[in-house]
N, C-alpha and C positions, 0 to 999 in steps of 0.2 A: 529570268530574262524579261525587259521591259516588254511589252506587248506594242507592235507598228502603229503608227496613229494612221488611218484615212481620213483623208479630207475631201468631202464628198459635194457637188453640187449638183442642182437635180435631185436631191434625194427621193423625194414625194411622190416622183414617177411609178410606172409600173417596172421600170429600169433597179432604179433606187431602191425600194421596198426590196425588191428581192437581194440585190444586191449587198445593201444592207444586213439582213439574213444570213448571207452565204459568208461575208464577211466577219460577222459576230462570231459567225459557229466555228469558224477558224483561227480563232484570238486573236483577232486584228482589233483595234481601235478603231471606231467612228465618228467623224466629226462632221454635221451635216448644217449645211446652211443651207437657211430658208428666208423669205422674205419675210413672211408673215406667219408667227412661232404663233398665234392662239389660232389661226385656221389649219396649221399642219402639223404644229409639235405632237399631238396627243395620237395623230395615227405612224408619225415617225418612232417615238418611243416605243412605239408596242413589235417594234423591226429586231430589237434585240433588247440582252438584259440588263441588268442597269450597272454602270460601269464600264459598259462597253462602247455607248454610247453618249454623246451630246450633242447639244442640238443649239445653234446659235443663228441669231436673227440678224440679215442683213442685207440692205439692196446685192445686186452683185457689180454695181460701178460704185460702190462706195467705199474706193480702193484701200484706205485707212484702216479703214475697220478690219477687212477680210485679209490687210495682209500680217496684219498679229495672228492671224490662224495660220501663216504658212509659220510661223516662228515654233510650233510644235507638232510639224506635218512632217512626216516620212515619205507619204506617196499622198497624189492630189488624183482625183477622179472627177471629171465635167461630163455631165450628163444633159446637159440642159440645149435643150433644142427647142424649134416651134416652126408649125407646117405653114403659118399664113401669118403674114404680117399684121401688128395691130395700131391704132392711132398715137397709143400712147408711148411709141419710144419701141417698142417692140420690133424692130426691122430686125431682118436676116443679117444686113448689116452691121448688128449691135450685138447681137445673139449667135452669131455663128462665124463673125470676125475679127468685129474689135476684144469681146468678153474672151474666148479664146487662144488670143493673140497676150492678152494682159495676165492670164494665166499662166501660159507659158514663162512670162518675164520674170513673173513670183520666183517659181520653181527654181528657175535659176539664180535670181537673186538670193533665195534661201536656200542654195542647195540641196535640193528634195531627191528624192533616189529614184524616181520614177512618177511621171505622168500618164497619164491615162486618158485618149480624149472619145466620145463615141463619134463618130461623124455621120456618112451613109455612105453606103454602096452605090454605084453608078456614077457619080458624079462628073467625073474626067466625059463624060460622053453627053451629057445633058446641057451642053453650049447656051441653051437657051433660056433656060431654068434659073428665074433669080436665086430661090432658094439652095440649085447644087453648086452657081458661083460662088453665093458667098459660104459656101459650105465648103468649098477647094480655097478660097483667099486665106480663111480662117487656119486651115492645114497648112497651109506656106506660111502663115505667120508664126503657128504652134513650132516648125521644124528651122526654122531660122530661129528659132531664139531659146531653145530649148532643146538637147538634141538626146538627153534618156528619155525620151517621148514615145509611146507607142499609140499610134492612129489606128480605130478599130470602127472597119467601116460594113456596118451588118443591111442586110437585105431587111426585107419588112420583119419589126418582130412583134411576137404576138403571146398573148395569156389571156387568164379569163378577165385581166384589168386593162386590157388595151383598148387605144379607140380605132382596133381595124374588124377584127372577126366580131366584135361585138355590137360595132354602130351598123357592118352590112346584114347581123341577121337580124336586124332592128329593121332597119328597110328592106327587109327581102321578105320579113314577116308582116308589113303593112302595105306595102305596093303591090298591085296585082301586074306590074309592067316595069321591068329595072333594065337601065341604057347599059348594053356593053360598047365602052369606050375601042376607039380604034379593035373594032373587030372583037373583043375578049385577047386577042391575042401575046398581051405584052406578059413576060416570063419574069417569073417572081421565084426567090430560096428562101421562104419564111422561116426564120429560127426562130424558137420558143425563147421566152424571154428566160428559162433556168439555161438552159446553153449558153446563152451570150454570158448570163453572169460568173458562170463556173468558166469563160474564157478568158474574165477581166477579171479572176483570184487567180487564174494558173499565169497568167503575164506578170502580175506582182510579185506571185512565191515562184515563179520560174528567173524571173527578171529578163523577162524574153526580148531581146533587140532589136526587133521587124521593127522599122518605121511606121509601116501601113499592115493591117490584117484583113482580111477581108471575112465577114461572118454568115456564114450562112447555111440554113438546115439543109437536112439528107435527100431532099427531091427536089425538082424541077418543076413550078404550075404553072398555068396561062392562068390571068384573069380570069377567064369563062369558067376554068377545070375550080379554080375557089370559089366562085359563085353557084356551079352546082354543087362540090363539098359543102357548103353552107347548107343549100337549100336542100339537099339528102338529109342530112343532120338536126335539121326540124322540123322535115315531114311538110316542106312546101314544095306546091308546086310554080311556077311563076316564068311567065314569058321572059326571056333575054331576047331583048333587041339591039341589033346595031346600030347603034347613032352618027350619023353624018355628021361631020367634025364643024359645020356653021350651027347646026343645033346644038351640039356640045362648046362649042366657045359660047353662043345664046346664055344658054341653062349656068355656064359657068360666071360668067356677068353679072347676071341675078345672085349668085346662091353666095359670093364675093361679100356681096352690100350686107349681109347677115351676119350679126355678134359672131358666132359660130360655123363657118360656111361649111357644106357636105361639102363642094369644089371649086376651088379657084383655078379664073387661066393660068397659075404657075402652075396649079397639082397637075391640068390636063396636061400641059405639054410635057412635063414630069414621064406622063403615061406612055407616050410616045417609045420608050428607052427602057430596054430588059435590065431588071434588076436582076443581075446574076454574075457568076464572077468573071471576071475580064481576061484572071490569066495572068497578067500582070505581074501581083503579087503573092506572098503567100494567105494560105487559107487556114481556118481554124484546124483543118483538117492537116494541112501541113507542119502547123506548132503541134501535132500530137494530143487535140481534144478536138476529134469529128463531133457535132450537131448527133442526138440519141432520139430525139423526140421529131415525131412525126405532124405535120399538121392535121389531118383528119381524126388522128386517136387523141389528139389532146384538145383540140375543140369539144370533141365529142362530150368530155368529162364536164362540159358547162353550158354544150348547146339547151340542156333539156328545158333552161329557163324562156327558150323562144318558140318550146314545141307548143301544139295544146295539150293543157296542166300547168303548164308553169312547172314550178316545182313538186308538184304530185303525178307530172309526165310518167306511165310505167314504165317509158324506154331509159330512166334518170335509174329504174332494177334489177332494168333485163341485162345480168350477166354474159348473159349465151350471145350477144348478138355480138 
């Protein structure tokens, strides 16, 4: 029996990589596009065995090109997101409406047997947030024009290749003073990043029908409760402060104008709005694959690189703890 092709975008993610993985080891086909095959090919290939994968170079508006890959696509997976907008073309509106939107029309034009898109959690409630609008526009353009489509919309997720548990124990390990945004109090369901992907292989070999999924792990935290999980985990100790919301739009102004921003006014207002599930629709737990992983025990497994030691930490061998 011919083995399913994936055609994957986003691969290079912490999403992808694993994914990737989970999908090889199951006899799926991979097909991943990248923009730039000498900056990513060589740690894409190393995601599965050979054969199982390919790897092909292509803008993702260089509709020509990418739609000769839906001509031996079975199922399409879009991974591809970004938290702040960039000069170069990179708007929420290009990336998480039109790019989305144009996949969708593939799938259907070649009839594919199923789409796959990640989106986020929250979004119907964050009115004000450029980034969750065009992150709902994009979902109404995916289900208007594509309808084997399944929307899977995960809370924060995390591994030791994320940029969430790993850029705050970076800054919780060098500031002796870190701003809790509106109080600590906004409510996060962190799913490990193997959760999520062992969710997007049971929707393809289940051929699951929810429109919308909602993903997210087996606890409820406030910001504050992950910021001292963090700070427990590498042995810091460090003042949380409240920040009054004109010093935090301030701070966010600033850190905007930077290649790389810790936060922009979208992220904060973003903050404002519990990531958790609405209820709504169904949950991971509902399709019959609950979230296994915890977020304090699997941070754990890689905090030791922000203790003192580094990686010669003794807490990186003390079983017993």
């Amino acid at each position: 029996m011919k083995a399913k092709n994936c055609l994957i975008f986003g691969g290079s993610g912490q999403i992808g990589s694993n994914l990737i993985r989970k999908l090889a080891k199951n006899n799926l086909r991979v097909t991943v596009v990248t923009r730039n095959i000498h900056q990513k090919g060589l740690r894409i290939k190393t995601q599965a065995n050979a054969g199982f994968i390919d790897i092909q170079e292509s803008k993702i508006f260089d509709e020509k090109k990418i739609e000769k890959l839906f001509s031996t696509a079975d199922y399409c997976i879009n991974l591809i997101g970004i938290l702040y907008e960039k000069k170069n073309g990179n708007t929420f509106k290009n990336i998480h409406t039109v790019f989305p939107t144009l996949l969708a029309k593939l799938c259907k034009k070649h009839n594919l047997k199923h789409f796959v898109h990640v989106s986020a959690l929250g979004i119907n409630e964050a009115v004000d947030s450029k980034y969750a609008i065009s992150k709902l526009k994009g979902e109404k353009g995916i289900l208007s024009n594509f309808s084997k489509t399944t929307i899977l919309r995960p809370s924060i997720v995390f591994s030791n290749s994320d940029n969430f548990s790993t850029q705050f124990m970076t800054l919780l390990n060098r500031l002796p003073i870190f701003p809790l945004y509106y109080g600590g109090k906004t409510k996060f369901m962190p799913i490990h990043c193997s959760d999520l992907t062992d969710v997007i292989h049971h929707v393809l070999q289940n051929d699951i029908q929810s429109q919308i999924i909602e993903c997210v792990g087996p606890e409820i935290l406030s910001f504050k409760e992950i910021l001292e999980t963090l700070l427990h985990l590498i042995g810091k100790n460090r003042i949380l402060v409240p920040m009054p919301l004109v010093l935090a739009n301030l701070s966010a102004k600033f850190f905007q104008l930077l290649p790389n921003p810790l936060l922009t006014e979208d992220q904060l207002r973003l903050l404002k709005y519990d990531n958790i599930t609405s209820g709504k629709y169904k949950t991971n737990k509902e399709i019959g694959l609950p979230s296994k992983l915890f977020f304090k025990d699997e941070v754990k497994k890689y905090s030791y690189m922000w203790r003192d030691g580094g990686q010669f930490s003794t807490e990186k061998y003390d079983l017993n703890d």
